[in-house]
One Martini backbone bead per residue (centre of mass of N, CA, C, O) as a GRO file, in nm:
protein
  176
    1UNK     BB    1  12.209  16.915  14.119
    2UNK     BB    2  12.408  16.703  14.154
    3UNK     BB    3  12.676  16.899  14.126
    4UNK     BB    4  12.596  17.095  14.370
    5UNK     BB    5  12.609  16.874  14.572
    6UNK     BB    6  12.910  16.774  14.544
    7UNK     BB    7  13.021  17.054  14.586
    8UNK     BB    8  12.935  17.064  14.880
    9UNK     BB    9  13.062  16.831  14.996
   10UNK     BB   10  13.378  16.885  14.937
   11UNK     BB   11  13.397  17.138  15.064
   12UNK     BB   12  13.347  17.058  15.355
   13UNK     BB   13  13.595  16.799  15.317
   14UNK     BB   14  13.807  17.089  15.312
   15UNK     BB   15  13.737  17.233  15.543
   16UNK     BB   16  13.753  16.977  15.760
   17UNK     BB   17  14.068  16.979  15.707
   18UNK     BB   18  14.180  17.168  15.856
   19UNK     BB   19  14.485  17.302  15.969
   20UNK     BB   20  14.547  17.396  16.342
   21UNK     BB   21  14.846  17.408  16.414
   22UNK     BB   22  14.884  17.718  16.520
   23UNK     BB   23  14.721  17.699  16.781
   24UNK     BB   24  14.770  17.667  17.075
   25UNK     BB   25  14.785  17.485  17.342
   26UNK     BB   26  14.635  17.501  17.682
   27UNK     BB   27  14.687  17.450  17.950
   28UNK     BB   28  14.588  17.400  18.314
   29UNK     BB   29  14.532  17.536  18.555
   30UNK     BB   30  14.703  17.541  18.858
   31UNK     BB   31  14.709  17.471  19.218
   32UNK     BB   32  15.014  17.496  19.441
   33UNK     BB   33  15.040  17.333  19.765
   34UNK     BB   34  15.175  17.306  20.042
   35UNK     BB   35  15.285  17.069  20.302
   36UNK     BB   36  15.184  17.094  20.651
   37UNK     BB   37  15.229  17.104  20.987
   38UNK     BB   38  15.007  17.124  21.230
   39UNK     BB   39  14.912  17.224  21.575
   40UNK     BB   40  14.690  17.068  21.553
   41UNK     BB   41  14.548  16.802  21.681
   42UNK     BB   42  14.484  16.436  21.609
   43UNK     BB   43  14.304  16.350  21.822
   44UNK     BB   44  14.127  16.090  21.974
   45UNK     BB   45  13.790  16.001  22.182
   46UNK     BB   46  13.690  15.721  22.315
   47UNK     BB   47  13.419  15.517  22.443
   48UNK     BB   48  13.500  15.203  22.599
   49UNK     BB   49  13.484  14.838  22.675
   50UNK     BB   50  13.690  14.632  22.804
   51UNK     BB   51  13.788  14.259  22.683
   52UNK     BB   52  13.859  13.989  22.692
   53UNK     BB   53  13.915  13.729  22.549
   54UNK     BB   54  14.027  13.558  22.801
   55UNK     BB   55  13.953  13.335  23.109
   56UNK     BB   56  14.121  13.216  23.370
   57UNK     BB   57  14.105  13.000  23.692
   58UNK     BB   58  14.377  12.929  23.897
   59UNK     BB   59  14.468  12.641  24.019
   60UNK     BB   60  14.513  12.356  24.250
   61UNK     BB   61  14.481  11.995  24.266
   62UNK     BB   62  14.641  12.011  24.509
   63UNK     BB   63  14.754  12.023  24.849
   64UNK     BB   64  14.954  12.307  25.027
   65UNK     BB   65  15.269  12.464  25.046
   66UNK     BB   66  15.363  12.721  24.922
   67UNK     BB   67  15.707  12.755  24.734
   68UNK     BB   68  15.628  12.938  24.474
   69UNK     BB   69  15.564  13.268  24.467
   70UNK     BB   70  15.627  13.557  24.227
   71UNK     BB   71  15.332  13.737  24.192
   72UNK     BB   72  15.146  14.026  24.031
   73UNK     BB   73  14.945  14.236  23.948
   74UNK     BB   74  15.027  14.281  23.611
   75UNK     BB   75  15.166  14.037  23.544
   76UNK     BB   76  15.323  13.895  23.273
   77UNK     BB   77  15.259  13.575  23.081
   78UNK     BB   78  15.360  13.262  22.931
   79UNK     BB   79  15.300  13.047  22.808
   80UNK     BB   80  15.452  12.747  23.027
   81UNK     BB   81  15.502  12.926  23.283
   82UNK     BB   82  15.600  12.958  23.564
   83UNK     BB   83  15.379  13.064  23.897
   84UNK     BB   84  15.324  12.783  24.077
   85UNK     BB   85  15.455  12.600  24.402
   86UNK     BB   86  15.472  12.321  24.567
   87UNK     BB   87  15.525  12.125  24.779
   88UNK     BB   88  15.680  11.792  24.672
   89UNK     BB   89  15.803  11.602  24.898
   90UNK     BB   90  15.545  11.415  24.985
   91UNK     BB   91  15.512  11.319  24.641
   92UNK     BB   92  15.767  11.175  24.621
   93UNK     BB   93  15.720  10.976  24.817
   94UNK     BB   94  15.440  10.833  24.688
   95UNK     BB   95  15.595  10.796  24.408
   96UNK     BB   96  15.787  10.568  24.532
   97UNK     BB   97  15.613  10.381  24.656
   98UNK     BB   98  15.433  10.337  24.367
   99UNK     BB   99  15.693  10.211  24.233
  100UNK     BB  100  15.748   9.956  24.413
  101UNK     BB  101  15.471   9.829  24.433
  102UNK     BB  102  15.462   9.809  24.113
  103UNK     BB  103  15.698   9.623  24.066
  104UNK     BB  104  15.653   9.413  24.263
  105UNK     BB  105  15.339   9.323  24.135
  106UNK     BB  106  15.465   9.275  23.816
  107UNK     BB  107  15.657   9.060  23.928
  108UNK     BB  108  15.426   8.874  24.029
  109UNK     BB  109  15.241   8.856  23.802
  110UNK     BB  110  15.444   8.741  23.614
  111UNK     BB  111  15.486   8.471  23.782
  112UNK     BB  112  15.194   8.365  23.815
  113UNK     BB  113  15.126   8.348  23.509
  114UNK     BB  114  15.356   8.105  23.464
  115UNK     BB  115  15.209   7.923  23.690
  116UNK     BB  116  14.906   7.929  23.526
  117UNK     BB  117  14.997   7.813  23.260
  118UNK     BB  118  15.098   7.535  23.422
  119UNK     BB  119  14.897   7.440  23.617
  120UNK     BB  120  15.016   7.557  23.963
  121UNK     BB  121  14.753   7.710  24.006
  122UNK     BB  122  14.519   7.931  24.100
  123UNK     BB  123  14.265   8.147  23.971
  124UNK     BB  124  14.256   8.311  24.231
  125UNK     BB  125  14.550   8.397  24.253
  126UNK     BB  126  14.575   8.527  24.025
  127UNK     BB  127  14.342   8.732  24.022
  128UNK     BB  128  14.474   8.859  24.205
  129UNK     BB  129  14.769   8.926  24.075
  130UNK     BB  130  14.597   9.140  23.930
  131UNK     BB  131  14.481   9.338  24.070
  132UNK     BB  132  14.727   9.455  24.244
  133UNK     BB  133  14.856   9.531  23.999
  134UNK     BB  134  14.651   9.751  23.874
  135UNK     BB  135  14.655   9.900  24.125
  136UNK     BB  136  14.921   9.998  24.129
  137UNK     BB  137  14.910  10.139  23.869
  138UNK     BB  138  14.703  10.319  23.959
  139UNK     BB  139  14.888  10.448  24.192
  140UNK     BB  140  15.111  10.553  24.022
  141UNK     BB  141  14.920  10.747  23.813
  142UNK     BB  142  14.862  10.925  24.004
  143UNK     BB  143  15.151  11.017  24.158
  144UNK     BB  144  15.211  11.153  23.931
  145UNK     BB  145  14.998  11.351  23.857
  146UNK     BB  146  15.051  11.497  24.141
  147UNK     BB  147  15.369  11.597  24.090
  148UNK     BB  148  15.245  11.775  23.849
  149UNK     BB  149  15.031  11.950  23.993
  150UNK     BB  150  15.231  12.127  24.195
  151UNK     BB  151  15.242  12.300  23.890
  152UNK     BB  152  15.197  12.598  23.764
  153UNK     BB  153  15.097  12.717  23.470
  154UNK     BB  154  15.027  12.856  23.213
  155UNK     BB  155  14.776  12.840  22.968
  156UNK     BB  156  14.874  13.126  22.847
  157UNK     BB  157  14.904  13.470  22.714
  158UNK     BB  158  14.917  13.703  22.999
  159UNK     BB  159  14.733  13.862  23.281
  160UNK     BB  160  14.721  13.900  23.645
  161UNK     BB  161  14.461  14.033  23.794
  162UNK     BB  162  14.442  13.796  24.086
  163UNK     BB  163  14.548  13.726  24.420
  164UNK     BB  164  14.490  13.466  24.659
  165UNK     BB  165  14.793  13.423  24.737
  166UNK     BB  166  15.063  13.317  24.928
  167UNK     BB  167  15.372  13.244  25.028
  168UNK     BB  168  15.374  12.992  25.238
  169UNK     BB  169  15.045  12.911  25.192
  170UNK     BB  170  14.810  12.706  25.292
  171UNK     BB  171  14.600  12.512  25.103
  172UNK     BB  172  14.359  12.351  24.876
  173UNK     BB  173  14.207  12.158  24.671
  174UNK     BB  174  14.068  12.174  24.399
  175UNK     BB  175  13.695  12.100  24.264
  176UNK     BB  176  13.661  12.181  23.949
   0.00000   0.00000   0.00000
């Protein structure tokens, strides 16, 4: 019994190594489309509504009569690009005015300064000459920013949505 099973196996393991190496494999079918252009439109339509990213209304801190100004609805500019500019030269003069004025109490602070440091004055006088000068140096650095001021620049890249002002229009400076 054991030999006829050990027989059975054996044969078993030789029909199953038999090579079909005669038989060839066939490929699987394949369906080849060549690819056109079709003429039916791939456009699509959807609705919906633009925002913009950011926004912001556009004034000088200053008044008079804009002097610079060729601006229109729908116009592009880029960062630090001028957009207008007021008249200056009233600007022009507050500044030399406030800057003789600064140097000159700069140096009077100075000069009383170094006889108070010797006990030649009273420290009234000092105290007024440190006033003067301090004045003076804020009303110089006020006439600087004013006439930084009269120049309007793009403060980023974007379109002018709307003009509310013309070409030598006197303004009125914003309080915003």
């Amino acid at each position: 019994m054991k030999k006829a099973l050990l027989f059975l196996a054996c044969m078993g393991c030789f029909i199953s190594c038999d090579n079909n190496s005669n038989k060839e494999q066939q490929a699987p079918n394949v369906k080849v489309i060549r690819a056109e252009q079709s003429d039916t439109s791939s456009e699509r339509s959807y609705s919906f509504i633009s925002q913009p990213y950011r926004t912001t209304e556009l004034s000088f801190r200053v008044g008079g009569p804009v002097y610079t100004f060729d601006t229109q609805s729908g116009q592009f500019f880029r960062k630090g690009e001028l957009i207008a500019a007021i008249d200056d030269r009233d600007f022009l003069i507050r500044k030399q005015r406030a800057e003789a004025i600064y140097k000159q109490t700069e140096a009077d602070y100075k000069r009383i300064s170094n006889l108070y440091e010797k006990g030649s004055i009273s420290g009234t006088s000092y105290e007024k000459a440190k006033a003067d000068y301090e004045k003076a140096k804020a009303d110089y650095t006020t006439s600087v920013n004013e006439l930084k001021d009269t120049k309007l620049y793009a403060p980023f890249d974007g379109y002018i949505q709307k003009v509310n002002i013309e070409r030598y229009q006197d303004i009125k400076a914003s309080v915003r």
